[in-house]
C-alpha positions as CSV (number, residue, x, y, z in Angstrom):
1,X,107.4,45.2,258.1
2,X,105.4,47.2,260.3
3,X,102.7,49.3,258.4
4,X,99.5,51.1,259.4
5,X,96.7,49.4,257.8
6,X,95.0,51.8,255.2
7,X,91.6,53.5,255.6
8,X,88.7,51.5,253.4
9,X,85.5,52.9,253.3
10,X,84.7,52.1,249.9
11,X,85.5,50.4,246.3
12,X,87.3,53.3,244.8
13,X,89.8,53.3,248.0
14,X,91.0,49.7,246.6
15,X,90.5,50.0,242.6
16,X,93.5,52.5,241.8
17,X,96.1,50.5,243.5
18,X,95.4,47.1,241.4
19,X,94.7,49.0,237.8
20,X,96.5,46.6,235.5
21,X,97.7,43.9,238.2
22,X,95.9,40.4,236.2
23,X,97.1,38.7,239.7
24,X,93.7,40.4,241.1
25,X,89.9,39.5,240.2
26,X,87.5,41.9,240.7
27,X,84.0,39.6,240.4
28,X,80.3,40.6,240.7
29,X,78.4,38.7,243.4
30,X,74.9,38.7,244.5
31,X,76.0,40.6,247.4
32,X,78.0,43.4,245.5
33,X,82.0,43.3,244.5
34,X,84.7,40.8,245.9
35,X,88.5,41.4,245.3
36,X,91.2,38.5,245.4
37,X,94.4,38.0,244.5
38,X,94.3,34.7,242.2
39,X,98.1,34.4,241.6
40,X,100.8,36.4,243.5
41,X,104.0,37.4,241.2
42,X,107.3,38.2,242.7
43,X,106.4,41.9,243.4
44,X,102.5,41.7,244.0
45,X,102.7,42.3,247.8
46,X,105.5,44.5,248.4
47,X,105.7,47.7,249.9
48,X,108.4,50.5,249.2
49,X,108.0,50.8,253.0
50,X,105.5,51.1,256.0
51,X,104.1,54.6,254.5
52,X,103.3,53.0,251.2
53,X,99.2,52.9,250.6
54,X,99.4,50.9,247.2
55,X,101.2,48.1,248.7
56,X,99.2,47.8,251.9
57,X,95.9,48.1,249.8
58,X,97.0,45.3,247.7
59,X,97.3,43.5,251.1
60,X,94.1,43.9,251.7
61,X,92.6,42.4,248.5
62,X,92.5,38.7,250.4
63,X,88.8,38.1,249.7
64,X,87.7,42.1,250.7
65,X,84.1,42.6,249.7
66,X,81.6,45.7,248.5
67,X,78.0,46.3,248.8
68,X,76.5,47.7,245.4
69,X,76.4,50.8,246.6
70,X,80.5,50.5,246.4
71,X,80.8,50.5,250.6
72,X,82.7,48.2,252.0
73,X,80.8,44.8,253.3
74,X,83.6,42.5,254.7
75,X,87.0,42.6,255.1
76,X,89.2,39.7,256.3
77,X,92.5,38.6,257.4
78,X,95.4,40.9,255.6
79,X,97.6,39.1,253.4
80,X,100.6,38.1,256.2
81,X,104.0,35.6,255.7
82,X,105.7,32.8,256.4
83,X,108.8,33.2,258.4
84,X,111.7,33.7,256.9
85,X,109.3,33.7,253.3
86,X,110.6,37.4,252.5
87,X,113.3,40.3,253.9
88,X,110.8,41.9,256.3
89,X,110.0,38.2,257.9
90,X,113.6,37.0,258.4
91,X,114.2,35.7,261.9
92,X,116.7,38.6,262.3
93,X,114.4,41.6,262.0
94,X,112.1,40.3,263.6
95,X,111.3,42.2,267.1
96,X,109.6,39.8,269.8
97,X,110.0,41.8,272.0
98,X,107.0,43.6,271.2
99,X,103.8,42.5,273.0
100,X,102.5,39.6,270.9
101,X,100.2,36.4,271.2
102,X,100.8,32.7,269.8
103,X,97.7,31.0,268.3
104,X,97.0,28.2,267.1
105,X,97.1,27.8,262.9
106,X,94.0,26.3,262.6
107,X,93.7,23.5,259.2
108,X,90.3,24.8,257.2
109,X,88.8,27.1,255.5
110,X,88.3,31.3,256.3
111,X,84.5,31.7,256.5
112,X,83.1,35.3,257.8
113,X,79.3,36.5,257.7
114,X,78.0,38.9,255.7
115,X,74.3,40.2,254.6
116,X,72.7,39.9,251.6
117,X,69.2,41.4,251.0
118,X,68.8,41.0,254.7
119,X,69.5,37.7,255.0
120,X,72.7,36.1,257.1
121,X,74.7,34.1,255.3
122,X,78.9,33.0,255.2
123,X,81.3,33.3,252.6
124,X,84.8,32.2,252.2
125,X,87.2,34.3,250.0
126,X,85.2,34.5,246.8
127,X,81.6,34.5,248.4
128,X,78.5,32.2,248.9
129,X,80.6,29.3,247.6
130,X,79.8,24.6,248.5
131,X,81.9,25.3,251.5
132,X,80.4,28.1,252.6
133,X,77.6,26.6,252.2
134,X,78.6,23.5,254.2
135,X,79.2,26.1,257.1
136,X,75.6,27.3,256.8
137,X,74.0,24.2,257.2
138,X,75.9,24.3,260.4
139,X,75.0,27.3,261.3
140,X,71.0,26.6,260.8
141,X,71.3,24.0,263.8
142,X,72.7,26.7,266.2
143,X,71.1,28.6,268.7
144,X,69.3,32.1,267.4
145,X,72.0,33.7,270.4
146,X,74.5,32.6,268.0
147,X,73.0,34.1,264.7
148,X,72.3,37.1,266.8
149,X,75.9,37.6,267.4
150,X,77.3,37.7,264.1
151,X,74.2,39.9,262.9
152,X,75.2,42.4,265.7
153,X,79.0,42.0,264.7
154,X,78.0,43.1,261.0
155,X,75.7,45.9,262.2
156,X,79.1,47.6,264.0
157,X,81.0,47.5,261.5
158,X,83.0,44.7,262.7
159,X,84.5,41.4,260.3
160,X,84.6,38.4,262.5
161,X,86.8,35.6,261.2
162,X,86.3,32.0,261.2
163,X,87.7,29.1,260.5
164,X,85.8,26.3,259.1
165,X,86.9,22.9,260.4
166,X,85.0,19.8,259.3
167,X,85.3,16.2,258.3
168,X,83.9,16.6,255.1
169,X,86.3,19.9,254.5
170,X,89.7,18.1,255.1
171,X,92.8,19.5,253.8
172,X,95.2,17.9,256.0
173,X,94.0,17.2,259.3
174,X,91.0,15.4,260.1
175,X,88.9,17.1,262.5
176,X,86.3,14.6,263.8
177,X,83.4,17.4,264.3
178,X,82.3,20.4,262.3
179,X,82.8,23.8,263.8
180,X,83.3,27.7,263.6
181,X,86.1,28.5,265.0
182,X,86.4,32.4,266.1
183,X,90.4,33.5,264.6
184,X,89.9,37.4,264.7
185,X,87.6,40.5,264.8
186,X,88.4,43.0,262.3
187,X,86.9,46.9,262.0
188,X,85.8,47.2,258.1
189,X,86.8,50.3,257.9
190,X,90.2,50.8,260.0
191,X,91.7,47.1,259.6
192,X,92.4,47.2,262.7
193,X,92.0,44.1,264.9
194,X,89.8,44.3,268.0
195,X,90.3,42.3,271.3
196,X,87.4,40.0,271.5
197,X,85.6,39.6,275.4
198,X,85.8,35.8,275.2
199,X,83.1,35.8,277.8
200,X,80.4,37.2,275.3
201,X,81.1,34.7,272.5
202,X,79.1,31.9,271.7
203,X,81.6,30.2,269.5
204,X,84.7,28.1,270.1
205,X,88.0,30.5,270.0
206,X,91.1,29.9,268.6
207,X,93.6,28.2,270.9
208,X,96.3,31.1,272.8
209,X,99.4,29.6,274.1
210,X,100.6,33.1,275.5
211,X,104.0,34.7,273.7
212,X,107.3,33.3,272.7
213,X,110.0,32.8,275.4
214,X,113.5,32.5,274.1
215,X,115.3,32.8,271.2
216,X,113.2,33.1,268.3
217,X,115.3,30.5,266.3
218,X,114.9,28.2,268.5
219,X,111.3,28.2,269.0
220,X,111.1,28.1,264.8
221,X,113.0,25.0,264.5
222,X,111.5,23.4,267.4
223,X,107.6,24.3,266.1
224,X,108.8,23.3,262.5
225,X,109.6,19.7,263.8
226,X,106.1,19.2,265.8
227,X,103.4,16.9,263.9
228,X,100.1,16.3,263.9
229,X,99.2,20.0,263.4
230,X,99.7,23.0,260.9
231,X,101.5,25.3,262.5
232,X,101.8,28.7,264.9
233,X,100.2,32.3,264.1
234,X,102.2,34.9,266.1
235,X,100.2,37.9,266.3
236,X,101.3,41.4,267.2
237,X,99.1,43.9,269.4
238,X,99.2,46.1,266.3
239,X,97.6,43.3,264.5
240,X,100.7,42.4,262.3
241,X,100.8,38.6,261.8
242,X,103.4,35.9,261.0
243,X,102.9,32.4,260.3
244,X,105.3,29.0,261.4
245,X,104.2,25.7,259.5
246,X,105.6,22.4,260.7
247,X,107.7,20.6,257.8
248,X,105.5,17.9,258.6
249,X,102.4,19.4,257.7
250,X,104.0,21.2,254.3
251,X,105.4,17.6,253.1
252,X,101.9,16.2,253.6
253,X,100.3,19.3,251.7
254,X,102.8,19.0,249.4
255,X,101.4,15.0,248.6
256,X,97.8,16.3,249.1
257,X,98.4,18.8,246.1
258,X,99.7,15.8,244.1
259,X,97.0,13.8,244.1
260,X,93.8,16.5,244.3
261,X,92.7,15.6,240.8
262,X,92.7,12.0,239.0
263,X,95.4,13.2,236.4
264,X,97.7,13.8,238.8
265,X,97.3,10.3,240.6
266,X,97.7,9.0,236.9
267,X,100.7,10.7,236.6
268,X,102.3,9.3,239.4
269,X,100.9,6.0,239.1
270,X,101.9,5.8,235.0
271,X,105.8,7.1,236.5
272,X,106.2,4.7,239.4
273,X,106.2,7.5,241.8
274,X,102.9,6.5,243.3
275,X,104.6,4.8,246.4
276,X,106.7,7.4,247.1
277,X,103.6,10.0,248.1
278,X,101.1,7.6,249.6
279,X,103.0,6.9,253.8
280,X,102.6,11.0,253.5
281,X,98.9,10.9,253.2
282,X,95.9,10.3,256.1
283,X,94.1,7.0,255.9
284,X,91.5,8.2,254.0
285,X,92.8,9.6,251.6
286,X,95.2,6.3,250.9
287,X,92.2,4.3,251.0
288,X,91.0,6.7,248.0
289,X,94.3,6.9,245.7
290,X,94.7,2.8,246.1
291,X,90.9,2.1,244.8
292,X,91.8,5.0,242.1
293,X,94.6,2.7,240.8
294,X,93.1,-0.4,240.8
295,X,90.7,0.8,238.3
296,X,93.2,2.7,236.7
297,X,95.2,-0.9,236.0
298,X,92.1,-2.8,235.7
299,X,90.8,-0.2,233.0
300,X,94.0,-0.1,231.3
301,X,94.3,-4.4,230.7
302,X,90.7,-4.4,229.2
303,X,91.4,-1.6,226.9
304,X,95.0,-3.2,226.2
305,X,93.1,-6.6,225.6
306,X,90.3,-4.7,223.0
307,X,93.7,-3.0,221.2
308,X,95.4,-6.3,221.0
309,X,92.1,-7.8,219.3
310,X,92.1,-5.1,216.7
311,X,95.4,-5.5,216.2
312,X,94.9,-9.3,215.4
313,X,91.4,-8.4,213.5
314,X,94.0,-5.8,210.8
315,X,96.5,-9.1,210.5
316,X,93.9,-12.0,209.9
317,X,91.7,-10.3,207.8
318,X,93.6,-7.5,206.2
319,X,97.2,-9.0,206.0
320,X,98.3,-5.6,207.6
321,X,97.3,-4.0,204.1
322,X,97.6,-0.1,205.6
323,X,95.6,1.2,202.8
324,X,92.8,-1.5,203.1
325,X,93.2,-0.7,206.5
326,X,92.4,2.3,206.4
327,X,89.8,2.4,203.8
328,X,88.0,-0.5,205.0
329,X,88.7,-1.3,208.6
330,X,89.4,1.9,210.3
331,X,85.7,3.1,209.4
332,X,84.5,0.8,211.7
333,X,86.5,1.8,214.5
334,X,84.8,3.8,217.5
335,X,88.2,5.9,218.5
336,X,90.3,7.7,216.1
337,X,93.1,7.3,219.0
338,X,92.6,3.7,218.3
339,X,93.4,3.6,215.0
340,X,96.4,5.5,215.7
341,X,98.1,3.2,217.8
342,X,97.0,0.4,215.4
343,X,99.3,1.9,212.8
344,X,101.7,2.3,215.1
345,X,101.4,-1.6,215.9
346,X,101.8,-1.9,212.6
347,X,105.5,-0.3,212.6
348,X,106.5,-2.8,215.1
349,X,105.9,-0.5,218.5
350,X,105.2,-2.5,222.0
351,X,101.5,-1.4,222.6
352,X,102.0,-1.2,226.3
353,X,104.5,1.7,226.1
354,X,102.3,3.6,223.0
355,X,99.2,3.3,225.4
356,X,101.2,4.9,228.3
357,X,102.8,7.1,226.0
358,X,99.1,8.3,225.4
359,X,98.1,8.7,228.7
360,X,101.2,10.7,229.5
361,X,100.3,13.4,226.9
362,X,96.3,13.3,228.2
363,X,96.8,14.6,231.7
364,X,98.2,18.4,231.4
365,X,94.6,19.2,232.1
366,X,91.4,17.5,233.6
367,X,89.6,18.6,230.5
368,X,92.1,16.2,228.6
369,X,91.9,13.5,231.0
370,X,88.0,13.3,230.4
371,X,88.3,12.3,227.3
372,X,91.2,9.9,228.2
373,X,89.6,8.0,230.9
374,X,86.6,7.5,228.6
375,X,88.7,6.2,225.8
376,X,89.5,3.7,228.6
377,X,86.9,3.0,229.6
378,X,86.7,4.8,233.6
């Protein structure tokens, strides 16, 4: 859909058109206000059509930031779609014939500068945060021409966006050096996005591979079945964006996701599955999920092993008496979870399956895991 971007000089322009939407935060920084969207529902970004302000507000709330005076700080990149991800992006209302670029999707994390109490410093969506952070110590070893720039940027009322590729950021692909890399310029005020004179920039730009030729179909399914890279940004000259991600990349984000946290590679290793995600991952992060699951198994026989001796402790010397058991034996337990599964023993159950059994219903949440890897001993 094509839509004027709204007017946003301050706070009170964005607050009336999120009143009573949870899927927004509206969070105190050091800096002032940031606005995000933390979940988006089936009707959180819609518009009635191109003239409706609520719906192109809400668009806006992608990380948009407030001095404490309530006047806008920082805005960055609207909130734009997937091909063919809702009515107004499907391949056949789509008009290339209007005068548009192709960029390269880029694989990191949005950084932009901002001010506080003077001082230069880069935020990502939510502000100051590690990876922001990361970015600044980068930043420090750069030239005071660079700083300069992005100070001089801010002072004009003028967003530039970055993306923040690094080794130590990965999400998918491994970029071998750490660097800024310049996406957009954006006017706080207007939205709109300003043509940047590449000659004047002291950081790396975005790749441009000019505009689509052909049939727009064609191009999709031909960028969808490239590798080795995210994806395709086509940009409009009245800023309007669309995004193309390669299935290869999405399957591979899709395995990333399952094994972010240690429950999660728990829960594929405890239901077999653990085989099926890892030829989708990068070398590193294999290397990581295989040593998880050694300890995982290796944990898991010396815990079986100290179960097993219990086990034989409450026969030998308590002729599997349950109330001695529990009155006499059971006190001298460290776990509670262990004397559960003892019982349980008890009744005849293989304690192999009871131990994954009790993994299983230990990793809906990392807080729960905690306590499980502990009780075995990780």
């Amino acid at each position: 859909m094509n839509y004027k971007f709204p007017i946003i000089r301050t706070i009170d322009d964005v607050l009336p058109h999120i009143e009573g939407r949870e899927e927004f935060i509206v969070a105190e920084r050091d800096f002032g206000t940031v606005i995000n969207y933390v979940v988006a529902t089936a009707d959180t970004f819609d518009m009635a059509g191109p003239d409706d302000v609520g719906g192109a507000v809400r668009r806006e709330c992608r990380g948009i930031m407030f001095d404490h005076d309530g006047k806008i700080l920082s805005r960055p990149f609207h909130k734009f779609f997937n091909v063919g991800e809702r009515d107004e992006t499907q391949m056949h209302v789509i008009d290339m014939s209007q005068q548009h670029v192709i960029m390269e999707k880029m694989d990191g994390s949005m950084i932009r500068p901002i001010l506080v109490d003077g001082y230069l410093r880069l935020a990502t969506k939510m502000g100051v945060t590690s990876v922001a952070m990361q970015a600044e110590e980068w930043l420090a070893a750069q030239s005071e021409n660079v700083k300069s720039w992005l100070r001089s940027c801010i002072e004009l009322g003028i967003t530039p966006l970055f993306e923040w590729v690094s080794p130590l950021n990965q999400i998918v692909l491994n970029y071998d050096e750490a660097d800024l890399v310049l996406l957009a310029m954006r006017d706080n005020i207007t939205g709109e996005y300003k043509p940047a004179d590449t000659k004047d920039i002291p950081f790396t730009i975005v790749p441009v591979y000019g505009s689509m030729q052909g049939d727009i179909k064609e191009y999709v399914a031909r960028q969808r079945e490239a590798e080795d890279r995210e994806g395709d940004i086509i940009r409009f000259a009245d800023g309007q964006m669309l995004k193309i991600k390669n299935d290869w990349y999405v399957r591979i984000h899709k395995a990333m996701d399952r094994i972010r946290y240690d429950r999660n590679i728990v829960d594929l290793i405890i239901n077999e599955e653990i085989d099926d995600v890892v030829p989708m991952m990068p070398e590193k992060e294999i290397a990581r999920v295989r040593d998880f699951e050694t300890r995982f198994w290796e944990a898991f026989r010396t815990k079986e092993n100290r179960l097993y001796g219990i086990r034989l402790a409450a026969q030998q010397s308590y002729e599997d008496d349950r109330k001695r058991i529990a009155l006499e034996f059971v006190p001298t337990l460290k776990n509670k979870a262990d004397a559960g599964l003892l019982f349980r023993m008890i009744d005849g159950r293989d304690l192999r399956e009871l131990m994954l059994e009790h993994i299983e219903k230990h990793i809906s949440t990392n807080t729960r895991w905690d306590v499980c890897a502990e009780w075995m001993g990780m």
